[in-house]
DOKOL-608082 format. One record per residue: y, z, x of N, C-alpha, C, O, CB in turn. Coordinates in steps of 0.1 Angstrom, whole numbers, plus 5000, padded with zeros to 4 digits. Each point is the difference from the previous one (the first is absolute). Glycine has a CB too. Layout:
N
YZXYZXYZXYZXYZX...
This chain:
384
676865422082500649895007498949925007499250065008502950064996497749744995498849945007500850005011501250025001497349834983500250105027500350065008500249825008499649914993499350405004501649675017501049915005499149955007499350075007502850024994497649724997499549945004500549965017501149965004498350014969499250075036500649975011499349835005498849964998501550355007500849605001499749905004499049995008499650105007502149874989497649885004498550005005500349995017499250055008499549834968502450045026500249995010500750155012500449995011499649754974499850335009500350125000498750085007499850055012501849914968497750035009498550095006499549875010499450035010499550144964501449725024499449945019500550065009499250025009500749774988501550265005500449995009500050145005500250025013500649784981499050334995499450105008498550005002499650095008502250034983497549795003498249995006500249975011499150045008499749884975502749975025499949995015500250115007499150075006501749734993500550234999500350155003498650065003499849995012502350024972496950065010499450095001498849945010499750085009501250034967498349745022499749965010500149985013501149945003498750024981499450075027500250005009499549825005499349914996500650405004500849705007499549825006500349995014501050015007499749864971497650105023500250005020500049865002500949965007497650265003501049734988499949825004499949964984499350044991499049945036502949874975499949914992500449905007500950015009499350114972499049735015499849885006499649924986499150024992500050055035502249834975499749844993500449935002500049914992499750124996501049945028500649895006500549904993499349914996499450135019502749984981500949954993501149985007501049964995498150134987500949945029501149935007499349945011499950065010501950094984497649735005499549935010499349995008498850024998502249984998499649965022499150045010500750095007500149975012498749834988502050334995500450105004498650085000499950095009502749874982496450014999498650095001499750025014499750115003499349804975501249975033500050055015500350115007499450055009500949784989500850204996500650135006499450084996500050075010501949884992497450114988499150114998498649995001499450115001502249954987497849835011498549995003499849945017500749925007498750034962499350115034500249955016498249984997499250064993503450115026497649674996498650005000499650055013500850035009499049794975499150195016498650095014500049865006499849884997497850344989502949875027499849895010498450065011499749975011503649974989496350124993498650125002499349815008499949995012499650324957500349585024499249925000500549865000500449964988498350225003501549755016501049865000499349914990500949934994500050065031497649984970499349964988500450064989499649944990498650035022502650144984500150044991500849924989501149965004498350215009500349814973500649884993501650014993500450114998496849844997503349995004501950014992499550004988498949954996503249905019499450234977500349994985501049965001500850045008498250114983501349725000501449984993500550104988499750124997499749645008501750134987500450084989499849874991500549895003501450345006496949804977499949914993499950074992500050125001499549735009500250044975499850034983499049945000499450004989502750024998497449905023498749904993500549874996501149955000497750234991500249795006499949834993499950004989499549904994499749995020501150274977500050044990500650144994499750105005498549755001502650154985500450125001500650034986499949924991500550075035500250134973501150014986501250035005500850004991497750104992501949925029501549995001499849975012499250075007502150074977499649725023500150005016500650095010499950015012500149814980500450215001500950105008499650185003499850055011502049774977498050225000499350134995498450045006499550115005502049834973497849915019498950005003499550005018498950065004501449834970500550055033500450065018498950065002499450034990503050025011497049995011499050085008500049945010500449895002498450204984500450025022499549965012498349974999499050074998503250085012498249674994499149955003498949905010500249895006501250204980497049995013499549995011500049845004500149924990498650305006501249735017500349835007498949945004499949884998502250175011496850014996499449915011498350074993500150114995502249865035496849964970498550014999499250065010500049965011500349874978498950315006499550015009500250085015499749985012500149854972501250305008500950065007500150145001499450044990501549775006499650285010500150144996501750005001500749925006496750225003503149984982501549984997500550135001499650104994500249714990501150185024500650185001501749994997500949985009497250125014501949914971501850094998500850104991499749994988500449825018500650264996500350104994501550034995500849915002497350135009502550074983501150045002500250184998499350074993501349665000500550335016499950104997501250034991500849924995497950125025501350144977500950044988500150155004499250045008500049794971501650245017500450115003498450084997499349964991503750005002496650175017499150045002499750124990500850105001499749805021498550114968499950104990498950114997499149915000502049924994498350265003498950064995499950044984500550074992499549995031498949854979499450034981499650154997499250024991499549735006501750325009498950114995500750044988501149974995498150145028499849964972500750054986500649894989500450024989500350175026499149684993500349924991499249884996498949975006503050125001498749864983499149864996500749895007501250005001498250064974499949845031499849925008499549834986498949974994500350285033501549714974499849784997500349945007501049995006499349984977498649975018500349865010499549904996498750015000501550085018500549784977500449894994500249905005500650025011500150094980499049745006500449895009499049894986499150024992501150115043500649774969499249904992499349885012500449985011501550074966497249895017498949915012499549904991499850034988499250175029500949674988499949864992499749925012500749955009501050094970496549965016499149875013500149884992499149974992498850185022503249784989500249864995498849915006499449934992503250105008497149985010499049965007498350004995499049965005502850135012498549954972498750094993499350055015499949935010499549904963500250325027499650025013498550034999499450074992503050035016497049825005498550015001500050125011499550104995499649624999501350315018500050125004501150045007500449935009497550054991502850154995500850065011500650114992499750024988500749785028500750284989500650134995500949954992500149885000499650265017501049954974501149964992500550154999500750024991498549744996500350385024500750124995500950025015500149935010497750204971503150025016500850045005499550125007498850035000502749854985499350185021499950105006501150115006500949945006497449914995501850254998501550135002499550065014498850055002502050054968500149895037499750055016500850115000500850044991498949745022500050305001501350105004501249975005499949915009498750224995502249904993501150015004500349955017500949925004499150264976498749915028500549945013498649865002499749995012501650305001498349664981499449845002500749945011501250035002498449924974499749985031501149915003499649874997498849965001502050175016500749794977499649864991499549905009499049944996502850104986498749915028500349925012498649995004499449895003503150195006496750044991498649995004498950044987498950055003502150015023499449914962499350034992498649885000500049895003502350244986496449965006498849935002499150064991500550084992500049855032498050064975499350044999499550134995499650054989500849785024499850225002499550125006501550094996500150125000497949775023502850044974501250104993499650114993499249974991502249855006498950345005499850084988500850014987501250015003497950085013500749924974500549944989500150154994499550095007499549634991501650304989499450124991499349974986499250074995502750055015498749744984499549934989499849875001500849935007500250224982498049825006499749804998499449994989498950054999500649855025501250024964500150014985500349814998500949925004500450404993497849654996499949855001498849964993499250084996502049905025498749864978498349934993499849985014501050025008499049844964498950095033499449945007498949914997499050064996501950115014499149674992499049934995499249915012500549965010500950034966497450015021499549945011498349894997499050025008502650245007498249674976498949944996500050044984500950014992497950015033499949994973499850074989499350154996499450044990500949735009500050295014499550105003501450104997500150064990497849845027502950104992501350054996501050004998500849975009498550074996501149994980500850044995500950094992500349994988498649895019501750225003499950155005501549995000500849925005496950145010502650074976501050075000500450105014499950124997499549844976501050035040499650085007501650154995501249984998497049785025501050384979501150115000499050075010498850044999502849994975499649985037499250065013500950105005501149965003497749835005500850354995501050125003499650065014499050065005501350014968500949905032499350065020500250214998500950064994501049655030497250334981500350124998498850125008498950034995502449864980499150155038499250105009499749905012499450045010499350134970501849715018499949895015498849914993499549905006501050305021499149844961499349834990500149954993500950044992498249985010500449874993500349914983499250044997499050025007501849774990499550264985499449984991500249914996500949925004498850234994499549824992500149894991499750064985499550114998499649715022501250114969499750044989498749934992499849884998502750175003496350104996498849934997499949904988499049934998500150265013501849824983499749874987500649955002501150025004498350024980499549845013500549784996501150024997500250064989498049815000502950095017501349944986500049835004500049965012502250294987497749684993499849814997501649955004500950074994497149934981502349935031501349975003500149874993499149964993501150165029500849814978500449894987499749895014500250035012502250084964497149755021499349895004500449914999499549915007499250174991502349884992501149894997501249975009500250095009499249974970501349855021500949975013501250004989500749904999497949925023501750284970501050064991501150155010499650045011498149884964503250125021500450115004500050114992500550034989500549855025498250194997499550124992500850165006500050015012497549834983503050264996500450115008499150095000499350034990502849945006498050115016499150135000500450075001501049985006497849994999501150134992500550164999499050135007498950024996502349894980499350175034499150125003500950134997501250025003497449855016500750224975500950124995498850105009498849995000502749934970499250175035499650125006500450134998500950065007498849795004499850204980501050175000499350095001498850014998502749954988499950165018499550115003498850124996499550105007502649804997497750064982498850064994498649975004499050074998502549934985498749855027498649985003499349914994498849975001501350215003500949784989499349874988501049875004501150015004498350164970499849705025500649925004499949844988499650034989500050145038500749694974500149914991500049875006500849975009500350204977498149755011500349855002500549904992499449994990499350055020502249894993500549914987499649885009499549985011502950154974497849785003500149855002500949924988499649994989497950045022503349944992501049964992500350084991500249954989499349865015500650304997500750114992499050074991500450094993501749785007496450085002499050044994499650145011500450005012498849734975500150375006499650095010498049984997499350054991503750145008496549725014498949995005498850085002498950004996502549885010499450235004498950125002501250135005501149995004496249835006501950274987500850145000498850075006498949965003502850034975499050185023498750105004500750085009501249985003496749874995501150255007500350065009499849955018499049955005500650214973501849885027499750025011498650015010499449915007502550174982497950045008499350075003498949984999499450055009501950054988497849834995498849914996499949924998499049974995500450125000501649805007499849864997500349925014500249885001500550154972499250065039500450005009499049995011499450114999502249984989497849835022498750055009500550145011500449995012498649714987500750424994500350135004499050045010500350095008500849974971498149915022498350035007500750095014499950125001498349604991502250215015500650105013501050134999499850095008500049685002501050234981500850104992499050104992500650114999501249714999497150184997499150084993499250085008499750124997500349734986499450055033499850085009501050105006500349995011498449844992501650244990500950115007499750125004499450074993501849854996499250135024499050115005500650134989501150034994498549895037498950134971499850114993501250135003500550035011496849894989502850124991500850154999499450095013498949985005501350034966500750085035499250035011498950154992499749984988502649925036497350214981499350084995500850074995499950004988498649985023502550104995501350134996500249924988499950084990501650035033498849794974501049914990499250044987500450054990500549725025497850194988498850014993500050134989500050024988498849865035501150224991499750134995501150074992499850094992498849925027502449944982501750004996499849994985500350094993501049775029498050014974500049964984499050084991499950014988500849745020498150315006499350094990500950164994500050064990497549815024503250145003500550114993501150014985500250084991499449975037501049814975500549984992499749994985500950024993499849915026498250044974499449974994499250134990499850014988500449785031499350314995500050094997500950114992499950074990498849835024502450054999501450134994500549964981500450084991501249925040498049834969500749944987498950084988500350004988500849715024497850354993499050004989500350164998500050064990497949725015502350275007500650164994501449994992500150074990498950055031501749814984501750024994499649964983500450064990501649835036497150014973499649964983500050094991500650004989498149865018500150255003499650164994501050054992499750044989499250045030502349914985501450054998500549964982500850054992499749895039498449944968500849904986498850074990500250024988500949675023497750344994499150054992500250094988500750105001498449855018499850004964500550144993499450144998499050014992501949824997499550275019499650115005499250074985499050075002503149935021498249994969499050044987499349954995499550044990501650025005498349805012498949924996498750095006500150065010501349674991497250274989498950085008499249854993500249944989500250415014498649645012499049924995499050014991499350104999501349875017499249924976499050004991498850045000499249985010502049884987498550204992498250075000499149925006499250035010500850084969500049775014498949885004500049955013499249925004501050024974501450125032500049865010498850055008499750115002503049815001496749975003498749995011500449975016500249885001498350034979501750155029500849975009499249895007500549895001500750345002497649805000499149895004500249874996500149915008498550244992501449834986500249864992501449974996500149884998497550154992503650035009501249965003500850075008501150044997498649874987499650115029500850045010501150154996500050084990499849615018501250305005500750134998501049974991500549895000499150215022500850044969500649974988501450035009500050095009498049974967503249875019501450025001500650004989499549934991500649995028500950164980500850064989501249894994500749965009498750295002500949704974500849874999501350035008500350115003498849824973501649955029501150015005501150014990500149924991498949985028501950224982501050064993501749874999500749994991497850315020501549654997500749875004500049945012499550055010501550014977499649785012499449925016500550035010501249964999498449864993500350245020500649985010501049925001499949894995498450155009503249995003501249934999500049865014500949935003500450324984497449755019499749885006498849964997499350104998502149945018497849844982499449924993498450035011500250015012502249804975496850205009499050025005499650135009498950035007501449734989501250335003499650125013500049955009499249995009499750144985502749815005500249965016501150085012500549985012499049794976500550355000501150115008499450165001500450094992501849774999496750165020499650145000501050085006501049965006496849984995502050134997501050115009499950005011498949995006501250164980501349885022499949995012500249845006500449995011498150234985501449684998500149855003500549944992499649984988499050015021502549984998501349894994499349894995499449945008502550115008498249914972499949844997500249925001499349924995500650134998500949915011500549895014499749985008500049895004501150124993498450125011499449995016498749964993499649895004501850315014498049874975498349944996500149854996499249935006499950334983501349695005500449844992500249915015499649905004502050194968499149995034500349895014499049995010500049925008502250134992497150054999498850055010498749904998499349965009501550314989499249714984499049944995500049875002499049945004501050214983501449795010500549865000499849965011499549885001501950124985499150105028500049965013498649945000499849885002502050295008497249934987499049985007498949844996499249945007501350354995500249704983498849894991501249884997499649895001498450314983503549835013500449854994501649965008500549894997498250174975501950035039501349935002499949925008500949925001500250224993498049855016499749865007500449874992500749905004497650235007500949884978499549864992501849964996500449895001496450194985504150045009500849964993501449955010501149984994497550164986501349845036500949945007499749834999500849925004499650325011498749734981499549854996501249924997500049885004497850204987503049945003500649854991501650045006501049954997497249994974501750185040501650045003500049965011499150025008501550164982500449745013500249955017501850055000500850024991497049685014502250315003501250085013501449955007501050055003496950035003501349804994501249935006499949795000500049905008500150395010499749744968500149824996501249935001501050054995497449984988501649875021500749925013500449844997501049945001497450215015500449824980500049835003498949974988499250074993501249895039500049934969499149854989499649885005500849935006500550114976497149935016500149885009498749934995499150064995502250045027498849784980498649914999499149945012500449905006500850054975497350155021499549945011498649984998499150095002502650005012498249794981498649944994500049875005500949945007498950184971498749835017499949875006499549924987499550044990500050045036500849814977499949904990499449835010500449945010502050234971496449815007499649845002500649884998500349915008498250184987501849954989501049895000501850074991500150074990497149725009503850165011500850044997501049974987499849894996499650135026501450054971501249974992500250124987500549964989499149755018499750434995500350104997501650024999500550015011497350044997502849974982501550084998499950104996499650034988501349825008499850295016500550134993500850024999500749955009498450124995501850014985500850014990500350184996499450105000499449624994502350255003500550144993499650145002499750064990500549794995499750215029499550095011500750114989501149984993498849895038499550234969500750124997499050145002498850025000502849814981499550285022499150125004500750124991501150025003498349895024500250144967501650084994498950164993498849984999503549714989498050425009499850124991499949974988499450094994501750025018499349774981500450024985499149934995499949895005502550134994496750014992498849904993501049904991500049885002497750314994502949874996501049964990500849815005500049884997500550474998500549765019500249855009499449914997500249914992500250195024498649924994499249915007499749914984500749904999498150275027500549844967499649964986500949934996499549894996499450294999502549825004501449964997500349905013500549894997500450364990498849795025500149895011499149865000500349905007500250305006498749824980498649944999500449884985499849874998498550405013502049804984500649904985501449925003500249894994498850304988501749865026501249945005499749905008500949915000500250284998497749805011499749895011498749884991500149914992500450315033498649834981498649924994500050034985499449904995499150135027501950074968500149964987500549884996499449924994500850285003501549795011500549884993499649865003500149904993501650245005497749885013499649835007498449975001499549905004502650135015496950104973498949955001499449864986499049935001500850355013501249734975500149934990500149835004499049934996501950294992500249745018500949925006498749925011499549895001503150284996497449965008498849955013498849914996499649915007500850315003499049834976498749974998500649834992499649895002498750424996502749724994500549844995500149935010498949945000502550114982499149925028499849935008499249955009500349925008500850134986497750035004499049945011499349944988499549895003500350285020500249864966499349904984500949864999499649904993500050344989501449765024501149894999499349915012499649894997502950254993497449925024499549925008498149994998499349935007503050145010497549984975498749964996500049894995499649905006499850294991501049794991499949904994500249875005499149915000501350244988500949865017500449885011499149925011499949885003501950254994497450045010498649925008499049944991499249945006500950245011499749834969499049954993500649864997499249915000499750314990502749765008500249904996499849865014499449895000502250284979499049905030499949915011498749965002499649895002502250205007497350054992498849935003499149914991499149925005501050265007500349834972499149894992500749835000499749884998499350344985502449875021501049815004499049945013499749885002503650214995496250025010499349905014498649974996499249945008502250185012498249944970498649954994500049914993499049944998500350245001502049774994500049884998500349845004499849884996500250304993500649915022500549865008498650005011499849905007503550134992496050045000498649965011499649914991500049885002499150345012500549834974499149904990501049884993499649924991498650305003502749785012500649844997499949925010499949874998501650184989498650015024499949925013498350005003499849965011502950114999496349974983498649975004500350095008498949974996500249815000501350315013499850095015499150144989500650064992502449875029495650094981499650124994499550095012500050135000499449754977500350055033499550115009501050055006499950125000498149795005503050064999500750115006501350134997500650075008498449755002501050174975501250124991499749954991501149984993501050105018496349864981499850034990499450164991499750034989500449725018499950315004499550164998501250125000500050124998497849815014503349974991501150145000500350074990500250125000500749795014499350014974500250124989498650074999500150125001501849744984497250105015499050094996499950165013499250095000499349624987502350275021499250105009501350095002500050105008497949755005503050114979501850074997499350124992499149994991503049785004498650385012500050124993500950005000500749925006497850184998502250004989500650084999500650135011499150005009499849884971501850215023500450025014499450134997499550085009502749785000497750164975499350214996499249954991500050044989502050175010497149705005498949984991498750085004499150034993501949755003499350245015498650085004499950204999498950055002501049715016
């Protein structure tokens, strides 16, 4: 009997099911976004976001964010969400960002606070747990920033990642999991990957004080007991060879009869293998691996500064599910990044047309010095 086709709409809707989803944002109902995002009154200079699509977009409506207002500004606001811990788990966080403005310097990333933040006075000096974003500033930087608070510091992640430079909208993606391995996307592309653990500026984490002495002496005994219990696997009828030379190949041991039922003799007698494995780990690697787990994540918020303003963020999401998020991602900026780019080619054109209509009406009216250079000095808005 073949077997029974299950509808597609079906497996979506247990992939929700199984996904966890702590924050989702795409302000689709208006300026109700008020009620859940709040700005820092930390600073009365601090600059407003509206809710815009731009002066360019693929859907007016869809396309919505929160966007930066004033030049030349630092910007704090946030929103909170029910309070969670990643441990044990995989962690994405998602948002789409589009510098209409083409941006010469300022932030365009995010950041996940604790739970107890407070928004009203968010700033600066706020402690954060993640800030995941491009950051552009000249032509010096153009920086993917993934920054993890963890022992009361930032790290930062030691490799370049290139952030996109066009006044297009682009999504980013950060995946964090529990194994210790982590992923950068950029529009659904995955950028840079790696470990944790080394792709990470660890330098203060590696300084780790030493084992004390007992601990020390602990692993020789240990070590020792594992090389007698071996004895145990040895084959008791093996006699060494006529020829062997103990001098020139050392002390002869007898072949092993079979392996040990833990991998390297990591169970002498007398010592549990678990207590030794934890003893070990304690001492050389479980520090490193509370890194990407935070405890009590809280809030979402943007607090960067920007030169010149008109950054839109877009489609916030925080969720367990790679799968999701990937599926959230095609559902938002998949469908409107097409749309998006036709129309700013539509208002392209239009600026070429207008401007060689005024290059010709200079040179009919004899006026050359003053907008007979405008078409010539017309770019394009992602030409560079």
């Amino acid at each position: 009997m073949a077997a029974a086709r299950v509808p597609l709409w079906t497996v979506c809707v247990l992939r929700v099911a199984l996904a966890t989803v702590y924050f989702q944002e795409e302000f689709l109902d208006g300026e109700r976004w008020r009620n859940r995002w709040v700005h820092s009154t930390n600073d009365s200079q601090f600059g407003h976001f509206r809710l815009s699509s731009g002066s360019f977009y693929g859907h007016k409506e869809k396309d919505k964010g929160l966007q930066t207002m004033q030049n030349s500004r630092f910007y704090a606001i946030s929103a909170r969400f029910k309070p969670f811990s990643n441990k044990g788990k995989t962690l994405i966080i998602q948002y789409t960002v589009k510098h209409e403005q083409k941006m010469d310097c300022g932030g365009g990333y995010i950041k996940l606070f604790p739970a107890d933040m407070d928004q009203k006075n968010l700033n600066g000096k706020s402690q954060y747990y993640i800030m995941f974003g491009p950051d552009i500033c000249g032509f010096d930087l153009k920086t993917v920033h993934v920054i993890l608070h963890f022992k009361n510091q930032y790290h930062a992640n030691k490799k370049s990642i290139r952030c996109k430079v066009d006044s297009f909208t682009h999504l980013y993606t950060l995946v964090l999991r529990p194994d210790l391995t982590y992923e950068v996307k950029i529009d659904g592309q995955s950028i840079e990957s790696g470990s944790i653990e080394y792709d990470w500026q660890l330098t203060s984490l590696k300084k780790m004080e030493e084992a004390p002495a007992e601990a020390e002496g602990w692993d020789q005994a240990a070590k020792g007991k594992s090389q007698d219990w071996e004895k145990h696997f040895l084959d008791a009828s093996a006699s060494k060879p006529s020829d062997w030379n103990g001098e020139l190949d050392g002390d002869w041991q007898a072949a092993m009869l079979q392996k040990p039922p833990y991998q390297d003799g990591l169970k002498p007698e007398s010592i549990d293998k678990d207590v030794w494995l934890h003893r070990k780990m304690k001492n050389n690697y479980l520090t490193v691996y509370d890194l990407s787990e935070f405890e009590n994540i809280g809030a979402i918020g943007l607090e960067l500064w920007q030169v010149r303003s008109g950054t839109i963020f877009d489609n916030f999401l925080i969720t367990d599910d790679e799968e999701y998020a990937e599926n959230f991602g095609k559902a938002t900026w998949g469908e409107t990044k097409g749309p998006e780019k036709e129309m700013d080619a539509i208002q392209a054109k239009e600026e070429v047309k207008k401007a060689q209509e005024e290059d010709e009406d200079d040179m009919f009216m004899g006026r050359f010095s003053g907008r007979g250079n405008s078409f010539k000095g017309f770019h394009r808005r992602n030409e560079f």
